[in-house]
CHARMM internal coordinates of N, CA and C (Angstrom, degrees):
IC EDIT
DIST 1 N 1 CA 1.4329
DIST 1 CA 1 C 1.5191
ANGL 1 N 1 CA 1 C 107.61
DIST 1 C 2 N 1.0480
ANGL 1 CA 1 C 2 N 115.10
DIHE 1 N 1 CA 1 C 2 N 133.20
DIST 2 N 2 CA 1.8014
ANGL 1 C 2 N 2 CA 135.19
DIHE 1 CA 1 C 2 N 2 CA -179.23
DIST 2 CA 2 C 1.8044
ANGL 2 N 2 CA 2 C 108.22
DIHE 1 C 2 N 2 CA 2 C -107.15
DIST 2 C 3 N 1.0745
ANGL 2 CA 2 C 3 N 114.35
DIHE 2 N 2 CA 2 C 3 N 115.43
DIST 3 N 3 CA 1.4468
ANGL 2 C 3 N 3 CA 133.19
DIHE 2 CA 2 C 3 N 3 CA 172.74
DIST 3 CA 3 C 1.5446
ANGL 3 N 3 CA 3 C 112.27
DIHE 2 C 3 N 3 CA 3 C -115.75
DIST 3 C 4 N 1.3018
ANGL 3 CA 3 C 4 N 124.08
DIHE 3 N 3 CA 3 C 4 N 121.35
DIST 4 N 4 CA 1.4654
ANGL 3 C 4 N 4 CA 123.70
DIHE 3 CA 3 C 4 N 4 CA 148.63
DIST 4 CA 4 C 1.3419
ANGL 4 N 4 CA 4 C 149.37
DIHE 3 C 4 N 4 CA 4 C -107.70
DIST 4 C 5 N 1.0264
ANGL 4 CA 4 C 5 N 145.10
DIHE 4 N 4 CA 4 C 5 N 179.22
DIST 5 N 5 CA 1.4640
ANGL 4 C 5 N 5 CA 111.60
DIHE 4 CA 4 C 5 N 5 CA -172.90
DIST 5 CA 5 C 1.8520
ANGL 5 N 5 CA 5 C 84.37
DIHE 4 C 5 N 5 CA 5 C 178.43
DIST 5 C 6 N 1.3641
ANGL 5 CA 5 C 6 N 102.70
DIHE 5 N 5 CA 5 C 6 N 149.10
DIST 6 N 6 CA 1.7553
ANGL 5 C 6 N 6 CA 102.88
DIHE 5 CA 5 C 6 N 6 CA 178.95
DIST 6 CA 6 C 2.0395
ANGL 6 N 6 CA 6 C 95.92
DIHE 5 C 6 N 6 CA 6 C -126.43
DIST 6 C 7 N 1.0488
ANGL 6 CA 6 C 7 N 102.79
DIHE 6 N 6 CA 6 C 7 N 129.72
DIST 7 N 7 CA 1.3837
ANGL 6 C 7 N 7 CA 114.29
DIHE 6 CA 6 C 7 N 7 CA 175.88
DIST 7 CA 7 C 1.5514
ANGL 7 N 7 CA 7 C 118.08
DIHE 6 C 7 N 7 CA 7 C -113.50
DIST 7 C 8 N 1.3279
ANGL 7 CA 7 C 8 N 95.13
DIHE 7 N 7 CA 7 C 8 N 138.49
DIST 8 N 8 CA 1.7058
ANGL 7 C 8 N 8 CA 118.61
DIHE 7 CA 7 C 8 N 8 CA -163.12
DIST 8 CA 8 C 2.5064
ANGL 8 N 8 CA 8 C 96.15
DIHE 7 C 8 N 8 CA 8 C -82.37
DIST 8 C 9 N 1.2063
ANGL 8 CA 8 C 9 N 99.75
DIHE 8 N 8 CA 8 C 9 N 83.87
DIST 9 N 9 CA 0.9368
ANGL 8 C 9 N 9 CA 85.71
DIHE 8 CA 8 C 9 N 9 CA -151.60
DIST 9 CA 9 C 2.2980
ANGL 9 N 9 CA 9 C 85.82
DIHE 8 C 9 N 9 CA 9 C -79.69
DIST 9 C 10 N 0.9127
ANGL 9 CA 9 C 10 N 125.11
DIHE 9 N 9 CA 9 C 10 N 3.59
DIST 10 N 10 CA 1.9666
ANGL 9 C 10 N 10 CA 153.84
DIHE 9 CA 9 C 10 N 10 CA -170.90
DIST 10 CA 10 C 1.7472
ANGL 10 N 10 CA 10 C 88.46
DIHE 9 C 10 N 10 CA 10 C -33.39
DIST 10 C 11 N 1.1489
ANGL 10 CA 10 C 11 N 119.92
DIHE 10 N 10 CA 10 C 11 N -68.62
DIST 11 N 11 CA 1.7288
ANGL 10 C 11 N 11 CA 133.91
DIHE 10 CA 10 C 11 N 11 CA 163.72
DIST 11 CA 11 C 0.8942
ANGL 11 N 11 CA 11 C 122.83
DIHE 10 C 11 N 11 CA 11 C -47.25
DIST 11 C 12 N 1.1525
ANGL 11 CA 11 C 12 N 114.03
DIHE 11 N 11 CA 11 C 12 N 162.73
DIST 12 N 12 CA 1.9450
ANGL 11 C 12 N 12 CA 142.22
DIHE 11 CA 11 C 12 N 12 CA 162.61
DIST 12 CA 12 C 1.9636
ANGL 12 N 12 CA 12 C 98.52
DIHE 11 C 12 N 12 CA 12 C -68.80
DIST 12 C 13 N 1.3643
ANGL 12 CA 12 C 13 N 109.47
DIHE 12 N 12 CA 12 C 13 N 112.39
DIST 13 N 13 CA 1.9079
ANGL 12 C 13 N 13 CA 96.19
DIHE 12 CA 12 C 13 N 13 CA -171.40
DIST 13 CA 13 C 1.5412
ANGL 13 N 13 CA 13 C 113.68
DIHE 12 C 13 N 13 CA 13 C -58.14
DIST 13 C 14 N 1.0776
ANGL 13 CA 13 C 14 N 145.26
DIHE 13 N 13 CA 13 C 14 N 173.98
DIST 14 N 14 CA 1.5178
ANGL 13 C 14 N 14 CA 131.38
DIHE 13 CA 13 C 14 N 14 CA 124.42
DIST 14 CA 14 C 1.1230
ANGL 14 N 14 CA 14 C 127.91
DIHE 13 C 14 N 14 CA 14 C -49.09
DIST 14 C 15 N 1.8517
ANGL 14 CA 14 C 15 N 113.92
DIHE 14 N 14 CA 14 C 15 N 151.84
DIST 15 N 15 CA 1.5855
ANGL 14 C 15 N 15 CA 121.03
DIHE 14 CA 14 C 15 N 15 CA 175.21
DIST 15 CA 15 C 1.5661
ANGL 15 N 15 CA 15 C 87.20
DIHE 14 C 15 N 15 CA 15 C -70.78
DIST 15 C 16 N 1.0871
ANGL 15 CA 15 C 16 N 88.44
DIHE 15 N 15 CA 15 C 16 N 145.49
DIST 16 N 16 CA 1.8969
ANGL 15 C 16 N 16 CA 117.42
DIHE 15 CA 15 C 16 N 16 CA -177.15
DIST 16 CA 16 C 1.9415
ANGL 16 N 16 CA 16 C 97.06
DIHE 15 C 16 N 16 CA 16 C -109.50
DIST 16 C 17 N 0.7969
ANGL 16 CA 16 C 17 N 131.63
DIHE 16 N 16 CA 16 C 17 N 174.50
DIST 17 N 17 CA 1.0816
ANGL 16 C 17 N 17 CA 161.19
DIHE 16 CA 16 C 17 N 17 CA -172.19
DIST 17 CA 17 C 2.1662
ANGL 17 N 17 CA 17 C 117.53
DIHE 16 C 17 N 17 CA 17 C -135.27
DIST 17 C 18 N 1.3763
ANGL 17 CA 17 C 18 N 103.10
DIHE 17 N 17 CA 17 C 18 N 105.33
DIST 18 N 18 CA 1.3746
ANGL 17 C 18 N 18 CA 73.10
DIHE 17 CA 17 C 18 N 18 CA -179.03
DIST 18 CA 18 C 1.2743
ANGL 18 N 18 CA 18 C 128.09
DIHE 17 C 18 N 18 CA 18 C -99.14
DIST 18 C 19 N 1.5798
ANGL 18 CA 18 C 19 N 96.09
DIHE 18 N 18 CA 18 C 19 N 170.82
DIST 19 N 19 CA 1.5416
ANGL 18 C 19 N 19 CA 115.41
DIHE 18 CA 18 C 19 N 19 CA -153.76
DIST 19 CA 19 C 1.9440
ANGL 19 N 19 CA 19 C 95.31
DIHE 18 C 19 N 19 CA 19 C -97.61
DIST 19 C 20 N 1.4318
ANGL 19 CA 19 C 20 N 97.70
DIHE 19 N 19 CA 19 C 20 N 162.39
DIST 20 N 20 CA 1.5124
ANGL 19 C 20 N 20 CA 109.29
DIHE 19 CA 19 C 20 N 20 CA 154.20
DIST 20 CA 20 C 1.2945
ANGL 20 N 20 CA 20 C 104.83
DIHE 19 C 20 N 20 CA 20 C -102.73
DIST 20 C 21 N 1.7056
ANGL 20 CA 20 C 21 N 96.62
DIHE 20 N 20 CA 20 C 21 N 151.64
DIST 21 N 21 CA 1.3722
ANGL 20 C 21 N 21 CA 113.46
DIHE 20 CA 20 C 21 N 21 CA 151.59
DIST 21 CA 21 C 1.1120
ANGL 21 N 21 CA 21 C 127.92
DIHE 20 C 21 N 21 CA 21 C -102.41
DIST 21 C 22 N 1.2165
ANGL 21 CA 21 C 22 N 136.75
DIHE 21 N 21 CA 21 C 22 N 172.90
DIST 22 N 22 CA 1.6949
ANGL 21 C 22 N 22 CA 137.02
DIHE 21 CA 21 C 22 N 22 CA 173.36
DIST 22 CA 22 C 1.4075
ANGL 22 N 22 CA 22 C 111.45
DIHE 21 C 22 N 22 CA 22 C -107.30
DIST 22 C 23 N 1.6670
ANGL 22 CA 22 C 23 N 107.44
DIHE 22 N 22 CA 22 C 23 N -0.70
DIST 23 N 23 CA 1.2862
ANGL 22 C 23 N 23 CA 98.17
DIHE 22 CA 22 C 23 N 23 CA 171.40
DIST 23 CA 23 C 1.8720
ANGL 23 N 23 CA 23 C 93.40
DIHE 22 C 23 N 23 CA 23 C 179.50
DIST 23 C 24 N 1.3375
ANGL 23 CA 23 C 24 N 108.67
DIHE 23 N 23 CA 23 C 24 N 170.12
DIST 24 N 24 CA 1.7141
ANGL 23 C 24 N 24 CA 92.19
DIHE 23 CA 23 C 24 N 24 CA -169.62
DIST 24 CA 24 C 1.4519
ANGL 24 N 24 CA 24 C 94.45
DIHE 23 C 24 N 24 CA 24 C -83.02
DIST 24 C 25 N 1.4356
ANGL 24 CA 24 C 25 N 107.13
DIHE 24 N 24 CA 24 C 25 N -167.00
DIST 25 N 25 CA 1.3796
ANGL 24 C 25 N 25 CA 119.07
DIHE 24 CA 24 C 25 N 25 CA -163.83
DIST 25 CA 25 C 1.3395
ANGL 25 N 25 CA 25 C 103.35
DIHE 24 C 25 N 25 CA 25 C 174.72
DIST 25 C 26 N 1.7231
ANGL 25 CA 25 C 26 N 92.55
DIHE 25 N 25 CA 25 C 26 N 124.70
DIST 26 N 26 CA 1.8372
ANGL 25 C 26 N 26 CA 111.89
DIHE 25 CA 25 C 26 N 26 CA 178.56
DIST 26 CA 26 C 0.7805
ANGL 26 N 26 CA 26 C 128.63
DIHE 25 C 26 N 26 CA 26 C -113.38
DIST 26 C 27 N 1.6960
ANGL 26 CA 26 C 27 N 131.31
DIHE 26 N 26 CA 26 C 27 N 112.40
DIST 27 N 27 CA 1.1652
ANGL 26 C 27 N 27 CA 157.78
DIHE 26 CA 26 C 27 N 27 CA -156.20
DIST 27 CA 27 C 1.6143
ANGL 27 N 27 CA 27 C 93.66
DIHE 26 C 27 N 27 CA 27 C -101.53
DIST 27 C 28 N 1.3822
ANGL 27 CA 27 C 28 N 114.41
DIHE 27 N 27 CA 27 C 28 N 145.28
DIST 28 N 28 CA 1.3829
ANGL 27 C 28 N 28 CA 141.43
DIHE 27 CA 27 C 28 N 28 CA -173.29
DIST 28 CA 28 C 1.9181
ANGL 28 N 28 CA 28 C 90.60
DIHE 27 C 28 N 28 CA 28 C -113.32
DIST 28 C 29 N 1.3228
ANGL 28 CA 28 C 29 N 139.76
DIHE 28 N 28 CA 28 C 29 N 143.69
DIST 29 N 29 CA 0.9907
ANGL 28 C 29 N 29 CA 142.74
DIHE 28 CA 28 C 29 N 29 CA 172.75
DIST 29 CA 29 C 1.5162
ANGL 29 N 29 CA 29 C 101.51
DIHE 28 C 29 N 29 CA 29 C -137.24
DIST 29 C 30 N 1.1779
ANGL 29 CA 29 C 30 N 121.94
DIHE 29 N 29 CA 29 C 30 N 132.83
DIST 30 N 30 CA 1.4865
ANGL 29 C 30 N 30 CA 114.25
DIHE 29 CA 29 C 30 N 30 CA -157.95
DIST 30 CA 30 C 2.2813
ANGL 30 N 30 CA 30 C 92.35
DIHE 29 C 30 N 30 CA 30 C -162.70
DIST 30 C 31 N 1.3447
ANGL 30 CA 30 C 31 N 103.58
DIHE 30 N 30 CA 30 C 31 N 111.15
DIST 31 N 31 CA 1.4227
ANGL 30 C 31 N 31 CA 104.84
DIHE 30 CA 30 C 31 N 31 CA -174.10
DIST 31 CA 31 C 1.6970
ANGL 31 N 31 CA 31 C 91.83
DIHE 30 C 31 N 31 CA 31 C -171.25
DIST 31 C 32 N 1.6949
ANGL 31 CA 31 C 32 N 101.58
DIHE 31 N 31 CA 31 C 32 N -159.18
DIST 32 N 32 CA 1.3001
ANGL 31 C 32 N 32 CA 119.04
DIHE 31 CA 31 C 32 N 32 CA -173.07
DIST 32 CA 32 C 1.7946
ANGL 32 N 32 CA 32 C 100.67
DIHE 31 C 32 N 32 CA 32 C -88.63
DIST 32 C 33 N 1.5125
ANGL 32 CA 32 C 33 N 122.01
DIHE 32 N 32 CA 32 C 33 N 136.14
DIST 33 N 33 CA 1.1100
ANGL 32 C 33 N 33 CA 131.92
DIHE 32 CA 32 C 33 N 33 CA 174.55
DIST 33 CA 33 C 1.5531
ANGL 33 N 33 CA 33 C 122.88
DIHE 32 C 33 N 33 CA 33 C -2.44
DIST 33 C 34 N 2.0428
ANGL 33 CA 33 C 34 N 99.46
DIHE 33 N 33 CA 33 C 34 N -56.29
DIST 34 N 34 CA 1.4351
ANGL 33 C 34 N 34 CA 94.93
DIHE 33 CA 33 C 34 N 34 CA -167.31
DIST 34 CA 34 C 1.6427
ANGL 34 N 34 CA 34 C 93.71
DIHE 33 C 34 N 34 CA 34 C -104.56
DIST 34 C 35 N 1.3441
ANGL 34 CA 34 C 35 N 146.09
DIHE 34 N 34 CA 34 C 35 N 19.91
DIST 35 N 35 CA 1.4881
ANGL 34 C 35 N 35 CA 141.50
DIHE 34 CA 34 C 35 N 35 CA 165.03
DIST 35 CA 35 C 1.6756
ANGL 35 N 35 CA 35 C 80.14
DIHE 34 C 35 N 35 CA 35 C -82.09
DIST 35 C 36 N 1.1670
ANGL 35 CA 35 C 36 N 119.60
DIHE 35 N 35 CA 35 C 36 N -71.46
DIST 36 N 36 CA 1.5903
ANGL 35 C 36 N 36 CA 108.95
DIHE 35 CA 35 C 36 N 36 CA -157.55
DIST 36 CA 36 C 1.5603
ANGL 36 N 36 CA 36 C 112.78
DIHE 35 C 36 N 36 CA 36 C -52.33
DIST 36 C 37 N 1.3138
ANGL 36 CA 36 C 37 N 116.71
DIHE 36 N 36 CA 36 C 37 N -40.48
DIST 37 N 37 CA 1.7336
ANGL 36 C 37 N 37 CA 101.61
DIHE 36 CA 36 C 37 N 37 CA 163.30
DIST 37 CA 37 C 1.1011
ANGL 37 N 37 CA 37 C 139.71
DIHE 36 C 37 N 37 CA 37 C -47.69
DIST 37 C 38 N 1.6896
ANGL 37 CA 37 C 38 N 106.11
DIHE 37 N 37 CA 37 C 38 N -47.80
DIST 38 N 38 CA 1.6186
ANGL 37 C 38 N 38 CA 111.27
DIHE 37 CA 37 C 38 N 38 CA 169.58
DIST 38 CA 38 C 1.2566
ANGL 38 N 38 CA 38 C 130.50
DIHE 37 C 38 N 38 CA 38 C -63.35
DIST 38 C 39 N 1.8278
ANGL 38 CA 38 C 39 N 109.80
DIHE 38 N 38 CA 38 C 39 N -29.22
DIST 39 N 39 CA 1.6838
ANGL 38 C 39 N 39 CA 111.23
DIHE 38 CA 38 C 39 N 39 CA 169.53
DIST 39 CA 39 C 1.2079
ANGL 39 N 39 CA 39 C 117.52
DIHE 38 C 39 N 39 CA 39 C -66.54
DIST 39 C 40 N 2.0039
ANGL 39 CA 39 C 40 N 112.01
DIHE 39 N 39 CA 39 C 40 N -34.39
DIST 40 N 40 CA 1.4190
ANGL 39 C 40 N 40 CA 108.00
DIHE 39 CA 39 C 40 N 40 CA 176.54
DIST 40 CA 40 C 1.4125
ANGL 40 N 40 CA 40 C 117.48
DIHE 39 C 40 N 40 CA 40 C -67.82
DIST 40 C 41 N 1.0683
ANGL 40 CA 40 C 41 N 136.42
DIHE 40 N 40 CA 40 C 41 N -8.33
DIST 41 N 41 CA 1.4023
ANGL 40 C 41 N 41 CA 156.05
DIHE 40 CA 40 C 41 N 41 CA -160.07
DIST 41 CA 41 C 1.4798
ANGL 41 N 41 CA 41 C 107.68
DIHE 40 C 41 N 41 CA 41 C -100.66
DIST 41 C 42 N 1.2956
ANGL 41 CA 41 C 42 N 122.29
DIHE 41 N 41 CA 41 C 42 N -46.58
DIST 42 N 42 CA 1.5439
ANGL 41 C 42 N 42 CA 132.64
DIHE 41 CA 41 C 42 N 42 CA 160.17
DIST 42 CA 42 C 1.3143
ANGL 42 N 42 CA 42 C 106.16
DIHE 41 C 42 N 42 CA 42 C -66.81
DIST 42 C 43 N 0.9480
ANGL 42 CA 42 C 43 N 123.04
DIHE 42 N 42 CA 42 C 43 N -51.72
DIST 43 N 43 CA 1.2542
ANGL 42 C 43 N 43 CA 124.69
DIHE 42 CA 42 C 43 N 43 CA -168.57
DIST 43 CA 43 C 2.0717
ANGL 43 N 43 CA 43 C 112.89
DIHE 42 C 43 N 43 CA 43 C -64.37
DIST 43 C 44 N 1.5590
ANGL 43 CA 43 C 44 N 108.89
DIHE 43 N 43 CA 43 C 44 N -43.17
DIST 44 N 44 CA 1.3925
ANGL 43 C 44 N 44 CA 106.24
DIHE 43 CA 43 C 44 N 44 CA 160.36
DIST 44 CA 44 C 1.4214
ANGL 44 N 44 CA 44 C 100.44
DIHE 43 C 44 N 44 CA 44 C -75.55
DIST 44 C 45 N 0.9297
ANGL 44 CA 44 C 45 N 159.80
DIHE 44 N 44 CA 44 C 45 N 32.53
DIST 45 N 45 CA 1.7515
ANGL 44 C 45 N 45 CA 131.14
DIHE 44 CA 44 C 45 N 45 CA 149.15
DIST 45 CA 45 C 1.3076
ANGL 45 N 45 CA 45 C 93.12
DIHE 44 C 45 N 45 CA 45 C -95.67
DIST 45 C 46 N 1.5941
ANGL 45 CA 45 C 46 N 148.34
DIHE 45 N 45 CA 45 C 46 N -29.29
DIST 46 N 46 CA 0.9992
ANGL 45 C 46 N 46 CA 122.92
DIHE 45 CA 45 C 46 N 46 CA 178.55
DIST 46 CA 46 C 1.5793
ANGL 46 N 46 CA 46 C 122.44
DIHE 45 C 46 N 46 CA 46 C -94.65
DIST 46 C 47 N 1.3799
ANGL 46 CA 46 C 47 N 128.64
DIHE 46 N 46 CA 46 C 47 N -35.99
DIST 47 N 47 CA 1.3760
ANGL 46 C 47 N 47 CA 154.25
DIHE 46 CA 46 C 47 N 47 CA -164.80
DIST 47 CA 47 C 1.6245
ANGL 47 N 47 CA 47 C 103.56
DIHE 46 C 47 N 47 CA 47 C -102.86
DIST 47 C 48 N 1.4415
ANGL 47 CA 47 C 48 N 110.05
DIHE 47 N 47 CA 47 C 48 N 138.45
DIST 48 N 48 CA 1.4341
ANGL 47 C 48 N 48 CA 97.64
DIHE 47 CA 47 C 48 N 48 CA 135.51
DIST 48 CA 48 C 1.3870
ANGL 48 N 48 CA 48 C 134.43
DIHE 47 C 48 N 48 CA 48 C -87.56
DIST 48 C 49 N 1.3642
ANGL 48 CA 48 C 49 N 109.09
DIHE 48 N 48 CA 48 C 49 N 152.01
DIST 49 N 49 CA 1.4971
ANGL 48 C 49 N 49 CA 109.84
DIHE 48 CA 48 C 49 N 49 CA -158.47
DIST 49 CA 49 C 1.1027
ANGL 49 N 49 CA 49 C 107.27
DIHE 48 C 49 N 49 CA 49 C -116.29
DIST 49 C 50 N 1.2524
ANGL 49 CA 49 C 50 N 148.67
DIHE 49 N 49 CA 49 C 50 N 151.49
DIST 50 N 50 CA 1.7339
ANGL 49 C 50 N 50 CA 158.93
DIHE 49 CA 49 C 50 N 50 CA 132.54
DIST 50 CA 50 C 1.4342
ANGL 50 N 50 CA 50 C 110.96
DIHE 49 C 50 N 50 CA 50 C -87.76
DIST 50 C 51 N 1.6554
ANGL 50 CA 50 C 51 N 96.65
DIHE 50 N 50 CA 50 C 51 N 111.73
DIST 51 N 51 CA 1.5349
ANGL 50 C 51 N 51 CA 85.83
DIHE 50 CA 50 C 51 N 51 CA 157.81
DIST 51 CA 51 C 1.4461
ANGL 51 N 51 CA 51 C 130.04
DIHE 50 C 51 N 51 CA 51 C -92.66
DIST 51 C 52 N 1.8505
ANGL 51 CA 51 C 52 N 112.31
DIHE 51 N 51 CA 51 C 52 N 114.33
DIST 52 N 52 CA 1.4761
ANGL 51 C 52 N 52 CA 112.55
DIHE 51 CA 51 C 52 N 52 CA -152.93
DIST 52 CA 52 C 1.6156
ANGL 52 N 52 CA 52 C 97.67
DIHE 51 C 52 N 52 CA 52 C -101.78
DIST 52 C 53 N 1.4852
ANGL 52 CA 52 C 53 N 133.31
DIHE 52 N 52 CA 52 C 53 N 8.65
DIST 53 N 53 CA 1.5527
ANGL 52 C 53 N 53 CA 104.42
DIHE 52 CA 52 C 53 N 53 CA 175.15
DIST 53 CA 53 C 2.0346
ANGL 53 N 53 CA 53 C 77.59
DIHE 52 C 53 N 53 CA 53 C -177.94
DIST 53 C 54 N 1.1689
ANGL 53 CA 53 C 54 N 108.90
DIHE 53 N 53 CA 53 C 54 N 179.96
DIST 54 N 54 CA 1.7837
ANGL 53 C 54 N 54 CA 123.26
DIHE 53 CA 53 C 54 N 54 CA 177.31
DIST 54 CA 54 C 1.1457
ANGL 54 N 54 CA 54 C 94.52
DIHE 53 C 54 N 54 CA 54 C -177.95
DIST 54 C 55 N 1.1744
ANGL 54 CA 54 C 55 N 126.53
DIHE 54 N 54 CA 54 C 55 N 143.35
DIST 55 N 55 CA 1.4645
ANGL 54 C 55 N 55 CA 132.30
DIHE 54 CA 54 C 55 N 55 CA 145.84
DIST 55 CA 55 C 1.8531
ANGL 55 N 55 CA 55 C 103.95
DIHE 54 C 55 N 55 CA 55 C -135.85
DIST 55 C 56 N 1.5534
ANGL 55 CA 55 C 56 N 105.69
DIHE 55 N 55 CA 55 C 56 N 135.14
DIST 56 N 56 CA 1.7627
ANGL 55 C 56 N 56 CA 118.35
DIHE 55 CA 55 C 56 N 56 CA 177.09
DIST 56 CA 56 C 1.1178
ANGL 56 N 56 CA 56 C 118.47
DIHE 55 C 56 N 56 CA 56 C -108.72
DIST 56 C 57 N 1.1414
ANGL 56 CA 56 C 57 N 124.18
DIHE 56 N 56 CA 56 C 57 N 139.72
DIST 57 N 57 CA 1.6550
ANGL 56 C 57 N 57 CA 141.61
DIHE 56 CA 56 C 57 N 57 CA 159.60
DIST 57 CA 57 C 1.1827
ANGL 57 N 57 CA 57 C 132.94
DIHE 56 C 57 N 57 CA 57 C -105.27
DIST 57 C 58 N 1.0091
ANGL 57 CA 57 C 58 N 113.63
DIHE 57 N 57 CA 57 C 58 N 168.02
DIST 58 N 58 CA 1.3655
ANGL 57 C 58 N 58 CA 107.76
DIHE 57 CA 57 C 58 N 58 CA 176.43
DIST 58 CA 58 C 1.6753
ANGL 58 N 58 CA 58 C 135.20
DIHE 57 C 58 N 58 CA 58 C -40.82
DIST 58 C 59 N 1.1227
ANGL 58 CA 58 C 59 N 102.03
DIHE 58 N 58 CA 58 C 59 N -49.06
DIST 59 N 59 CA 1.6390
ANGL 58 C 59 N 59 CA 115.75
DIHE 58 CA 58 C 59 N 59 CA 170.07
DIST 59 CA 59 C 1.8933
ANGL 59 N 59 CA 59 C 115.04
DIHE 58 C 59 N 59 CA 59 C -120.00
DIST 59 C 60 N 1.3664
ANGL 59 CA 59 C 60 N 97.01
DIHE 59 N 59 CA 59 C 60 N -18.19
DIST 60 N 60 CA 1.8763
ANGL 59 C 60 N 60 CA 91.01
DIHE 59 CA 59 C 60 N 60 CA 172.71
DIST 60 CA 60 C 1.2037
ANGL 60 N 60 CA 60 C 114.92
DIHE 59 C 60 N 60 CA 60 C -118.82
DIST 60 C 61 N 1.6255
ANGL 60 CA 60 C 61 N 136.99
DIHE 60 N 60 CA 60 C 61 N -161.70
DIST 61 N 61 CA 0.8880
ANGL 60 C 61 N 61 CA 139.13
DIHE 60 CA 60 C 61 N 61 CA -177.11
DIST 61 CA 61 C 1.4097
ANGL 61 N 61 CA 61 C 106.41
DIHE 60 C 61 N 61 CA 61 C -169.84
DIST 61 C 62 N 1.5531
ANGL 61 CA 61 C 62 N 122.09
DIHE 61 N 61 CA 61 C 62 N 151.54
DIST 62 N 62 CA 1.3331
ANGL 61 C 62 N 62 CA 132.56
DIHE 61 CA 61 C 62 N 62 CA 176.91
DIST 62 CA 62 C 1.3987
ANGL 62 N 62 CA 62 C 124.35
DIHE 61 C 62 N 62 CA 62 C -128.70
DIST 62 C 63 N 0.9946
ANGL 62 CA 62 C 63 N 118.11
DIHE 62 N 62 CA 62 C 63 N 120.56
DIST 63 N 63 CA 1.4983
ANGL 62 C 63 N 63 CA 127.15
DIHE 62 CA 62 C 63 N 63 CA -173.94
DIST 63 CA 63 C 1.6954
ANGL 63 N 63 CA 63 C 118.30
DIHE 62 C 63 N 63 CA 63 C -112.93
DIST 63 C 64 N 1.3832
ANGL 63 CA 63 C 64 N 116.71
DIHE 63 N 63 CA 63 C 64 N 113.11
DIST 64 N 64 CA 1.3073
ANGL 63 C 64 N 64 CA 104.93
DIHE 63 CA 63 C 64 N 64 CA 165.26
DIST 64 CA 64 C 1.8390
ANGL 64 N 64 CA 64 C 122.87
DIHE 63 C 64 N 64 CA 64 C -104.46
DIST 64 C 65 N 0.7245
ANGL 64 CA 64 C 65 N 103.91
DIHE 64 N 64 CA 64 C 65 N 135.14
DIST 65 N 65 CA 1.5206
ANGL 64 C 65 N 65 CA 113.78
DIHE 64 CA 64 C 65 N 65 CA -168.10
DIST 65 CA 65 C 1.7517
ANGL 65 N 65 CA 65 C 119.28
DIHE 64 C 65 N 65 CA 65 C -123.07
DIST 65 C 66 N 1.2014
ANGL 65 CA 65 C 66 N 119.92
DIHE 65 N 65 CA 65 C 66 N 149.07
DIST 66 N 66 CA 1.3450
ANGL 65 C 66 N 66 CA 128.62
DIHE 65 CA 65 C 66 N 66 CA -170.98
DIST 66 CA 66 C 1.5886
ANGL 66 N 66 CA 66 C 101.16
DIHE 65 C 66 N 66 CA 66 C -119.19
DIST 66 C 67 N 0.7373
ANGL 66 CA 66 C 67 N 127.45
DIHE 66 N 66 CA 66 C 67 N 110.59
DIST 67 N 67 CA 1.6040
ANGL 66 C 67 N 67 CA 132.99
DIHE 66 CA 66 C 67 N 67 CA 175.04
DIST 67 CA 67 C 1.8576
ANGL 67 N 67 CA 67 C 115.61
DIHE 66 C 67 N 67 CA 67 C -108.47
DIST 67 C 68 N 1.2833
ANGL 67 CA 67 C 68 N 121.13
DIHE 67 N 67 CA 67 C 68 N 138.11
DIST 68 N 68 CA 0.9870
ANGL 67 C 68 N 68 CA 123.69
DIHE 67 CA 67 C 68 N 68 CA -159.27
DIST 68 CA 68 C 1.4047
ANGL 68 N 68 CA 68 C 113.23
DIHE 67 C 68 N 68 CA 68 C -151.34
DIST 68 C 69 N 0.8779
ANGL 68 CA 68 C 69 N 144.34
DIHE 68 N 68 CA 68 C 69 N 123.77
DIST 69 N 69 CA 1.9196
ANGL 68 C 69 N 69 CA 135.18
DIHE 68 CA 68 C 69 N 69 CA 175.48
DIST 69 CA 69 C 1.1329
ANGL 69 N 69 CA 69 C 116.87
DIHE 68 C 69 N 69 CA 69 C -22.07
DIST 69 C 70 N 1.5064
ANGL 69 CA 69 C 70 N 115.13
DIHE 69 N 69 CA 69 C 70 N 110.78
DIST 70 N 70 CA 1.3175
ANGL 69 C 70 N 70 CA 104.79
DIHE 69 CA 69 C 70 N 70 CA 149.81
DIST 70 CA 70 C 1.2533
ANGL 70 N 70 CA 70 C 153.81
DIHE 69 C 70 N 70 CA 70 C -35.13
DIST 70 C 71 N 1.6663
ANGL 70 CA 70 C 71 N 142.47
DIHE 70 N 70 CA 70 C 71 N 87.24
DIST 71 N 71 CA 1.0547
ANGL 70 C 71 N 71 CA 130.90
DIHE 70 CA 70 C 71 N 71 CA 177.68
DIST 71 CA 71 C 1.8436
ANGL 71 N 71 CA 71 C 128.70
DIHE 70 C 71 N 71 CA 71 C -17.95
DIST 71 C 72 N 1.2796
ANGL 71 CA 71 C 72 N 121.21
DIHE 71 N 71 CA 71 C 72 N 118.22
DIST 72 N 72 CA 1.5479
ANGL 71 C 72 N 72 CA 116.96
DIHE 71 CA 71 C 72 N 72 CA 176.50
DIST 72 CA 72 C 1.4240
ANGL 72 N 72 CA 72 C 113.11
DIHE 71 C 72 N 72 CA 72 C -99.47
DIST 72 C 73 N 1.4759
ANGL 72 CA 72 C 73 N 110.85
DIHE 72 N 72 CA 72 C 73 N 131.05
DIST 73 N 73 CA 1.0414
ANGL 72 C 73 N 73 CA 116.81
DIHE 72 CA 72 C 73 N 73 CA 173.58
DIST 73 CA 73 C 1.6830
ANGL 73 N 73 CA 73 C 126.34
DIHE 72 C 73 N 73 CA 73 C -41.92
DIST 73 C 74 N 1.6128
ANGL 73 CA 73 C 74 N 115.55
DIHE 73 N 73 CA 73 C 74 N 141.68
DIST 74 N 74 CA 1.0944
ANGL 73 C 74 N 74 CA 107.67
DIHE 73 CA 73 C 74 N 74 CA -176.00
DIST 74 CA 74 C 1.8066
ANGL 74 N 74 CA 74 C 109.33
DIHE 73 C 74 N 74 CA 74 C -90.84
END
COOR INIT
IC SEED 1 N 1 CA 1 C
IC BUILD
């Protein structure tokens, strides 16, 4: 299954709350240098993340990532 979605990364994000997954899930992040930092950056305060591949250009950048539930403290 393929999902997309474009995020306004322009703001300060909201605290998120984290979520479970039922299974991991890899998101492709693909924008200008510093949009792709800040989503990856939102994106670890809620998830754990793997970074599984990047490739950079001149003006964009691509990030693939593995995100997975955060472990909760016992």
């Amino acid at each position: 299954m393929v999902w997309t979605a474009t995020a306004d990364v322009s703001t300060e994000p909201n605290e998120a709350a984290p979520l479970p997954l039922t299974a991991p899930v890899t998101v492709t992040l693909q924008g200008g240098q510093w949009a792709v930092a800040r989503l990856h950056a939102a994106l670890t305060s809620v998830f754990s993340v793997q970074q599984v591949g990047s490739t950079s250009g001149d003006q964009e950048r691509e990030a693939q990532l593995r995100l997975v539930t955060r472990p909760t403290a016992a």
